[in-house]
C-alpha positions as MATLAB code, in Angstrom:
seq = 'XXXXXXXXXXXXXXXXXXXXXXXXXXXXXXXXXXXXXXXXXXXXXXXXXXXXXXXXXXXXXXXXXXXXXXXXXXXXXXXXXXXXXXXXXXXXXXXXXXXXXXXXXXXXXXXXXXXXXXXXXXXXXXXXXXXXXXXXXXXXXXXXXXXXXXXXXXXXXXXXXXXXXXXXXXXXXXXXXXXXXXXXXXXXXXXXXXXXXXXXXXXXXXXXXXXXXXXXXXXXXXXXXXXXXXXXXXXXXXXXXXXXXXXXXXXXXXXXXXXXXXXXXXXXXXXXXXXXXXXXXXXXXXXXXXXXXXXXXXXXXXXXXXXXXXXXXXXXXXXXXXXXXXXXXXXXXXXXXXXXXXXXXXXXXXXXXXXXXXXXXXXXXXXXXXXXXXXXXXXXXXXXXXXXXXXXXXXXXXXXXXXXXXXXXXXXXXXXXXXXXXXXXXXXXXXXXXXXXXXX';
ca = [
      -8.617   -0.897   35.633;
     -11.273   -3.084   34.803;
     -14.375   -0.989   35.637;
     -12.454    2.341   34.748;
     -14.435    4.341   32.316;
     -12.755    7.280   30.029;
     -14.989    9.942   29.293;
     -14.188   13.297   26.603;
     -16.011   15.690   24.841;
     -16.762   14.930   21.660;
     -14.733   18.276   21.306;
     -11.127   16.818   22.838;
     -11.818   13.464   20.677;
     -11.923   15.282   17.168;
      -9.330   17.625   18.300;
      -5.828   16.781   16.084;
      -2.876   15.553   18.555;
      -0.138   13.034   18.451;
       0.823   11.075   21.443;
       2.947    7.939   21.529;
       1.342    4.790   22.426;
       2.505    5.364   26.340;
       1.941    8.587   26.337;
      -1.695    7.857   25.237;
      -1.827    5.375   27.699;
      -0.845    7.665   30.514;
      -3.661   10.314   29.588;
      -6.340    7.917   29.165;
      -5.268    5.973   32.322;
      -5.628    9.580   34.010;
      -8.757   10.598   32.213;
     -10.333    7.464   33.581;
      -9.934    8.655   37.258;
     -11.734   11.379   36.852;
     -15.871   11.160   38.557;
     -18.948   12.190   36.939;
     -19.157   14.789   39.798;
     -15.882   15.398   39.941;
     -15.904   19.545   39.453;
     -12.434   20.790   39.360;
      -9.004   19.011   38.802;
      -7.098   16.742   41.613;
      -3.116   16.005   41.879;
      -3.036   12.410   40.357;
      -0.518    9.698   42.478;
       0.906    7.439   40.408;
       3.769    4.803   41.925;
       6.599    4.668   39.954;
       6.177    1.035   39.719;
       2.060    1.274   38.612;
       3.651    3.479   36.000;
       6.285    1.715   34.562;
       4.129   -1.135   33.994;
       1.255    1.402   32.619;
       3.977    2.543   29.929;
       5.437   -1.027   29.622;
       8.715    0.450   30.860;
      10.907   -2.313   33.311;
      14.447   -1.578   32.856;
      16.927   -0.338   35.194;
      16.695    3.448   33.714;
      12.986    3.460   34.000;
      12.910    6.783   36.575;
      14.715    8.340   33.443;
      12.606    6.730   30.958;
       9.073    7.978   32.978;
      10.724   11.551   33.163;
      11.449   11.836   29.821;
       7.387   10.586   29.162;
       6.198   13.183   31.698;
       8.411   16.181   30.268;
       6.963   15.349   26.292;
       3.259   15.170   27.731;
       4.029   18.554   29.463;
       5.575   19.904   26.120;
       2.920   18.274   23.800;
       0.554   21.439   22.146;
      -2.450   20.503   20.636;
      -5.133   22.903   19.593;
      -8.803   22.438   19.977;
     -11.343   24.370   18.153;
     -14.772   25.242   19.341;
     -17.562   27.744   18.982;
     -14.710   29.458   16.625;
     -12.889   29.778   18.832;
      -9.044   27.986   19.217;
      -7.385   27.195   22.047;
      -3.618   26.144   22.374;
      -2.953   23.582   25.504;
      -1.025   20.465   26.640;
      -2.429   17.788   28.348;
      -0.293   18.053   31.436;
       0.496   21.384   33.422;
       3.200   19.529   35.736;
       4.506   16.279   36.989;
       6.271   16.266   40.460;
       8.579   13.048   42.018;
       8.680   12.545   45.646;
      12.078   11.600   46.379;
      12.533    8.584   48.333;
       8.445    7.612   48.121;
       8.531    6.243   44.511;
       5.491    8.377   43.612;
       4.486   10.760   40.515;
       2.482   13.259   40.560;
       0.776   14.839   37.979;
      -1.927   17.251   37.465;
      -4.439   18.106   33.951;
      -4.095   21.351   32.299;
      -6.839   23.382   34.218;
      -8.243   24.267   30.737;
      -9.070   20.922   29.998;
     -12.104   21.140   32.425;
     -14.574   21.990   30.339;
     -13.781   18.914   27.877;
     -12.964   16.555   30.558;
     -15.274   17.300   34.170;
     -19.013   18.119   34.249;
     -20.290   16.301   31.092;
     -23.726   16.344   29.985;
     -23.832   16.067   26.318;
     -22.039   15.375   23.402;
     -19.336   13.291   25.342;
     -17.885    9.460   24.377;
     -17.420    7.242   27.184;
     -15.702    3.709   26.491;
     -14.417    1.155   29.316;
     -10.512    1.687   29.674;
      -8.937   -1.877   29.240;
     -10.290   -1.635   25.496;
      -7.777    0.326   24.250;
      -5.143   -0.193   27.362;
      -4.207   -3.342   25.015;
      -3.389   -1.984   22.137;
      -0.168   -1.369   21.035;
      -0.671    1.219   17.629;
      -1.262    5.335   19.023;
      -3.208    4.909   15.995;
      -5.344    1.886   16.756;
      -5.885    4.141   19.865;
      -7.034    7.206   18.013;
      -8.751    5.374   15.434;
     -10.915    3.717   17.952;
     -12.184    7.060   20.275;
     -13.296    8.552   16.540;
     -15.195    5.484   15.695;
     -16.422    4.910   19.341;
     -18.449    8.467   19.173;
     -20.391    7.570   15.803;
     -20.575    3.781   16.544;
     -24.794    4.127   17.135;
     -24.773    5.689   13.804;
     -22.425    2.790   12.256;
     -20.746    4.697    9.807;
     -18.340    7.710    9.557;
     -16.818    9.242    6.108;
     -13.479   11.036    6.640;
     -11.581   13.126    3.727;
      -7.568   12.089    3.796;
      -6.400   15.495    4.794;
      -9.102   15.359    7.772;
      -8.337   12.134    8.753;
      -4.466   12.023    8.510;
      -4.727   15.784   10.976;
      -6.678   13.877   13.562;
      -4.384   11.173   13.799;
      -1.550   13.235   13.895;
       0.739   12.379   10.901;
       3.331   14.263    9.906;
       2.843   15.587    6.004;
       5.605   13.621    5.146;
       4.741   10.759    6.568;
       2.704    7.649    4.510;
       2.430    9.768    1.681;
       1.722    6.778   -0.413;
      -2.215    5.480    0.176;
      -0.503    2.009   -0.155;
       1.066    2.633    2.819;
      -1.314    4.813    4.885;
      -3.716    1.983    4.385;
      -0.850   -0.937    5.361;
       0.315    0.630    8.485;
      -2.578    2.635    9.838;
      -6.290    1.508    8.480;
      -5.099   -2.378    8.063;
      -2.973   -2.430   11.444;
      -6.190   -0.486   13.342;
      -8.525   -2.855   11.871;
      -6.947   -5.723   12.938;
      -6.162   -5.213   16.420;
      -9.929   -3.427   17.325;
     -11.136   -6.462   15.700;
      -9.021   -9.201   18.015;
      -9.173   -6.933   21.116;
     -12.003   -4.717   21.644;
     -15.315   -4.520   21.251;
     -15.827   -2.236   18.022;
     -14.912   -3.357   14.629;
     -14.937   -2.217   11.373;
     -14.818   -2.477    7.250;
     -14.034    0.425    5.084;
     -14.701    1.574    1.901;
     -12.149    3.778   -0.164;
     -13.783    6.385   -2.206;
     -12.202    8.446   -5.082;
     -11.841   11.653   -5.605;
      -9.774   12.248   -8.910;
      -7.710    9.854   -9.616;
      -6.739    9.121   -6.050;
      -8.674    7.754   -3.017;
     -10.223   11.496   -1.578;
     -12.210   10.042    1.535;
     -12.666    6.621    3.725;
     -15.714    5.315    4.586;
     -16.159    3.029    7.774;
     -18.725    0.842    8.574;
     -18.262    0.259   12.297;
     -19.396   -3.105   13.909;
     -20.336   -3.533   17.468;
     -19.181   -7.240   18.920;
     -18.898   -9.069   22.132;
     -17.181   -7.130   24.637;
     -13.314   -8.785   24.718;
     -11.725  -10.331   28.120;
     -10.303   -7.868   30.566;
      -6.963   -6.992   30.832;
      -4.393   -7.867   33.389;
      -4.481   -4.939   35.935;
      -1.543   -3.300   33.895;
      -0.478   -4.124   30.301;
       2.809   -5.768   31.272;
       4.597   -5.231   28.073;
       4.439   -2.656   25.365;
       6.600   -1.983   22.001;
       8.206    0.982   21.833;
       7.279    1.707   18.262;
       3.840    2.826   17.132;
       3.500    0.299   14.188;
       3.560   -3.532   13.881;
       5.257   -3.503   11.282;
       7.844   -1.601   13.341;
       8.478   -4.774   14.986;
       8.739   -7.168   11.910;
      11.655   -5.086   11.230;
      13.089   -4.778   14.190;
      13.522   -9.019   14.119;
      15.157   -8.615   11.014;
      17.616   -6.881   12.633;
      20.618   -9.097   13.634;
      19.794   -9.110   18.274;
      23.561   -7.854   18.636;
      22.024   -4.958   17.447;
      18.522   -4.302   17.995;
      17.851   -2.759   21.123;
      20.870    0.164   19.714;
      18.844    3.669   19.595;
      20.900    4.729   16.811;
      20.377    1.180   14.767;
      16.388    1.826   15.542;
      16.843    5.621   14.300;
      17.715    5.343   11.148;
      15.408    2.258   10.207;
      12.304    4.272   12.094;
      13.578    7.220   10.074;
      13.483    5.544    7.028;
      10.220    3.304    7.294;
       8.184    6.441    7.660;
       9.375    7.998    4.455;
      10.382    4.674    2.204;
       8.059    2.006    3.398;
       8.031   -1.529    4.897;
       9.425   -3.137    1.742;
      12.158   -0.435    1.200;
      13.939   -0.914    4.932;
      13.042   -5.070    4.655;
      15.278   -5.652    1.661;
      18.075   -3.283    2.773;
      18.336   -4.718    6.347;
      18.243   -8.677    4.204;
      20.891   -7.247    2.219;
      23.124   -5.440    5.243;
      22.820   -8.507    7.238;
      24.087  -10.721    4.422;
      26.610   -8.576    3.504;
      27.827   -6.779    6.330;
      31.207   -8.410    7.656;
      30.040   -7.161   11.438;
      28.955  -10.356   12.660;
      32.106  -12.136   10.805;
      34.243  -14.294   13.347;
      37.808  -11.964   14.081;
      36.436   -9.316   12.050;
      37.992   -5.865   13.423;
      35.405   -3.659   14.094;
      38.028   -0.477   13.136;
      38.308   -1.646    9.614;
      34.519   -1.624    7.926;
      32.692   -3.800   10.105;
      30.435   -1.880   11.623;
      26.695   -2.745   10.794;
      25.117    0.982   11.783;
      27.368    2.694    9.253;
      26.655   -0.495    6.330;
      22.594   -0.165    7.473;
      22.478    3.441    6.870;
      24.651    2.902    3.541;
      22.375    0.210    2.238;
      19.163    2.490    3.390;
      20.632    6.124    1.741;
      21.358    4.433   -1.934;
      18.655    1.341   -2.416;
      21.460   -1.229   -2.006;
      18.985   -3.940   -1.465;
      17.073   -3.388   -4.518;
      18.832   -5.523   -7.279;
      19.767   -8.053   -4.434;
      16.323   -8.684   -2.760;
      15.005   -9.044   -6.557;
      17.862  -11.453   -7.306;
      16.644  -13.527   -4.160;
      13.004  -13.654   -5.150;
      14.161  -14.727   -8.610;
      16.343  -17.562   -6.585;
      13.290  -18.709   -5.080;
      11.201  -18.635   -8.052;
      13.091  -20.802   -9.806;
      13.978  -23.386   -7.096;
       9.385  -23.354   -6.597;
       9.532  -23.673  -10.756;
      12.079  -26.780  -10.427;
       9.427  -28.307   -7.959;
       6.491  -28.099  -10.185;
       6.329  -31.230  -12.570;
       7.576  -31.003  -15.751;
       3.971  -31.046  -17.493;
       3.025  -27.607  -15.460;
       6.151  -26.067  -16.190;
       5.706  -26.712  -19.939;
       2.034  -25.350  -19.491;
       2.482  -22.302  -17.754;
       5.467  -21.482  -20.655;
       2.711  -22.090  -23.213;
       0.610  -19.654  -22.103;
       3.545  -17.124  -21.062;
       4.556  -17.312  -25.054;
       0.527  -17.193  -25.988;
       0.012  -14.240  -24.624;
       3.510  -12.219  -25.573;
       2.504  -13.758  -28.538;
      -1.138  -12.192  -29.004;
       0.297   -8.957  -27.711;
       2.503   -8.554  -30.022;
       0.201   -9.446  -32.714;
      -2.771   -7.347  -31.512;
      -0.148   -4.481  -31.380;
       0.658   -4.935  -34.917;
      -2.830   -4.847  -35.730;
      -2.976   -1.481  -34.023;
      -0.173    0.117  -35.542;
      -1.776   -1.052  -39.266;
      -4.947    0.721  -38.067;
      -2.470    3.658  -37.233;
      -1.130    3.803  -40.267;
      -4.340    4.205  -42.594;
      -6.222    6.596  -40.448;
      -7.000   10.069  -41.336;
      -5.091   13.093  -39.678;
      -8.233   14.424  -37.636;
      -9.011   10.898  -36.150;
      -5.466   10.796  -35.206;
      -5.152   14.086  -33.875;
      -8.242   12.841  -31.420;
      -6.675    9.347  -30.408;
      -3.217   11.199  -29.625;
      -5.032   13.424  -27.562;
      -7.094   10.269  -25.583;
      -2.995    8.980  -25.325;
      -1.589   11.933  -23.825;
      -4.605   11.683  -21.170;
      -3.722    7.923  -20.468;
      -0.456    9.233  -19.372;
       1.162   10.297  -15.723;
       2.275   13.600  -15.708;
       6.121   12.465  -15.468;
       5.514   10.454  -18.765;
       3.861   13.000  -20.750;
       6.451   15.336  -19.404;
       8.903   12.755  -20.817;
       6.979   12.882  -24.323;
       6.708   16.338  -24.569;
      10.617   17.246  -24.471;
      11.387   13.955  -26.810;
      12.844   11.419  -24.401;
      12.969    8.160  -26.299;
      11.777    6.552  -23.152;
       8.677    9.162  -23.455;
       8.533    8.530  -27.272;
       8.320    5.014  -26.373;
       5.873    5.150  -23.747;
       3.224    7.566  -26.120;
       3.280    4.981  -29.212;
       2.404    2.446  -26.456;
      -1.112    4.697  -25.014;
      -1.891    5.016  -28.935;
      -1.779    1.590  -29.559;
      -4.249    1.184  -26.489;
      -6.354    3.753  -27.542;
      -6.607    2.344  -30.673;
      -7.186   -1.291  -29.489;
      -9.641   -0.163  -27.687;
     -11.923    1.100  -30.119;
     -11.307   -1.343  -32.751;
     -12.033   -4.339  -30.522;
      -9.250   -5.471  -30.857;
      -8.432   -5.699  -27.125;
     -10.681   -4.893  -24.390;
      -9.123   -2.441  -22.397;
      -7.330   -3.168  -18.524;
      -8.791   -0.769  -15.461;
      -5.809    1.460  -14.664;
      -4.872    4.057  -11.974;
      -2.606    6.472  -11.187;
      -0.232    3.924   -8.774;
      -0.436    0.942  -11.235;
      -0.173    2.519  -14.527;
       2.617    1.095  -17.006;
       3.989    5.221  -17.152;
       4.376    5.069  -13.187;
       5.961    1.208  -13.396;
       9.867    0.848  -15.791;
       8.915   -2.989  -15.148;
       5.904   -2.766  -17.038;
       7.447   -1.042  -20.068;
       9.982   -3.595  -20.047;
       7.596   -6.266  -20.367;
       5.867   -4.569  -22.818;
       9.027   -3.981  -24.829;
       9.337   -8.203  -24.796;
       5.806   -8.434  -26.752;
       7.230   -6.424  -29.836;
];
């Protein structure tokens, strides 16, 4: 593996696909035994063993495990466009076992010639063990579209563009929070520690939300080989997969329907959302309870997928970070405690009086200058809020007479006004409004 070189069209590497991390592994590993003068296709022997430490698979049910790998790569359709035209393929036309031999053979997708064989421009080419280590299908991904631009040291994706190319589901990290967490932060870190590209990135709005990314991509020292095989390999395509997975009590980890419902869940709620309901399940659950009859409510998969459904860990994780709060508070001496209360009351206390100056400003104005100021309000608003305003929910009422006041602060003087956006305005945040509610 070490002097194995993977070389695709620049075609195939901005074509849109999702592979798992071993089934990536398994194409590239392929790809990279192909010959610069190579002109047509060969059957490909792989030993089951090479394979099942290729795909980090060394369990007794590993023949099943590899079939079931070979029969999705067969299945996989991907579509790749060019000269305007679009083509429908999978990476793999068959995979044949020898029985008694150990041996699997599989053969390309005679289509993929002209993207794979024969190259003579407009093709990437990167050393195989660089991405062989890494453990994200999007680390992977993120990597061969970087790789092709990296003489150029920069590449600008828009979302939608980006997201198709790696392959994510439209439901999937529909927050930017958590597109950037689990995909651009997780990439980043792992090209940086193990191969030899790196990169920054720059978010750049479009509206009010971030439209495009920007990368700067940095060349550095090539990284240490690889063992001949990657000996181990998660079975989940993010690392934050894994931090949850160790949450999870071990009498119940490696259970496929336990790892369901929290891989279900992760993708559409988040890493904070599954955290604080598997903390909750595993403090309340009475499954791991000494005696407990597992007939009569102790079974954790059914409390998990409770706890997940409803929120259940909400109020508790927050009463646990309070806990903690006030047991770091009790540390602090008493002359920093008394401080930081201080300024707590200082500033509820110039909030409330700057507000008051507001609303006296409110009061005299003239009906035109209002009429303008409501207007700037309404704008300051999320669309659920104003929605709330416009049909008279107190809770919209509320949350209009707070914009004016800000509007009106803000061109008296009397308070400079904060940088907002969509995800961190007090209309998108109940906690905010409540501690706005304490400076009255």
């Amino acid at each position: 593996m070490k002097n194995n070189i993977v070389r695709k069209s620049n075609v195939l590497v901005e074509a849109s696909y999702k592979l798992s991390t071993q089934e990536q592994r398994v194409i590239l590993f392929l790809a990279s035994l192909l010959k610069p003068g190579d002109e047509d296709f060969k059957d490909y022997s792989i030993s089951v063993n090479e394979f099942s430490k290729l795909v980090g698979v060394n369990n007794k049910g590993k023949y099943k495990d590899i079939r079931e790998i070979t029969k999705k790569l067969i299945s996989r359709v991907f579509t790749i466009h060019s000269n305007g035209e679009e083509l429908q393929i999978s990476w793999l036309s068959s995979a044949k076992y020898i029985s008694g031999q150990g041996v699997v053979i599989l053969s390309f997708d005679q289509k993929l010639k002209p993207y794979l064989l024969q190259l003579k421009s407009h093709f990437t080419t990167y050393k195989l063990y660089q991405v062989m280590q890494l453990k994200s299908s999007f680390s992977i991904r993120i990597y061969e579209l970087l790789k092709q631009y990296q003489k150029l040291g920069t590449r600008v994706f828009e979302m939608k563009e980006l997201r198709e190319k790696l392959g994510i589901e439209p439901g999937q990290y529909k927050n930017f929070n958590d597109f950037k967490r689990f995909v651009i932060l997780a990439a980043q870190e792992e090209l940086a520690a193990k191969t030899d590209l790196a990169f920054d990135y720059e978010e750049i709005k479009v509206g009010r939300g971030v439209g495009k990314i920007r990368f700067i991509i940095k060349s550095q020292a090539q990284q240490p080989c690889l063992p001949e095989f990657p000996l181990e390999l998660e079975n989940v395509e993010d690392p934050q997969m894994n931090k949850l997975l160790d949450i999870v009590p071990s009498l119940f980890r490696d259970r496929k329907s336990i790892k369901t419902i929290i891989q279900t869940t992760f993708a559409s709620k988040g890493f904070d959302y599954v955290m604080r309901n598997i903390i909750y399940s595993n403090d309340r659950s009475n499954a791991l309870k000494p005696g407990t009859d597992s007939e009569k409510g102790s079974n954790y998969r059914v409390y998990l997928a409770k706890a997940l459904n409803d929120d259940y860990g909400l109020a508790y994780y927050e009463d646990q970070l309070v806990k903690k709060e006030v047991a770091q508070v009790k540390q602090k001496t008493l002359a920093e405690a008394e401080q930081q209360k201080q300024r707590e009351n200082h500033k509820i206390d110039q909030e409330r009086e700057n507000r008051e100056r507001a609303r006296i400003f409110i009061a005299s104005y003239a009906p035109e200058t209002m009429q303008a100021y409501e207007e700037e309000a309404k704008k300051l608003m999320s669309p659920e809020s104003l929605a709330r305003y416009l049909r008279k929910d107190p809770i919209g009422n509320f949350e209009f007479k707070r914009r004016l006041e800000d509007i009106v602060m803000k061109h008296t003087g009397i308070r400079k006004p904060q940088p907002e956006t969509a995800s961190e305005s007090p209309e998108n945040k109940p906690a905010g409004l409540e501690k706005e509610a304490a400076a009255e």
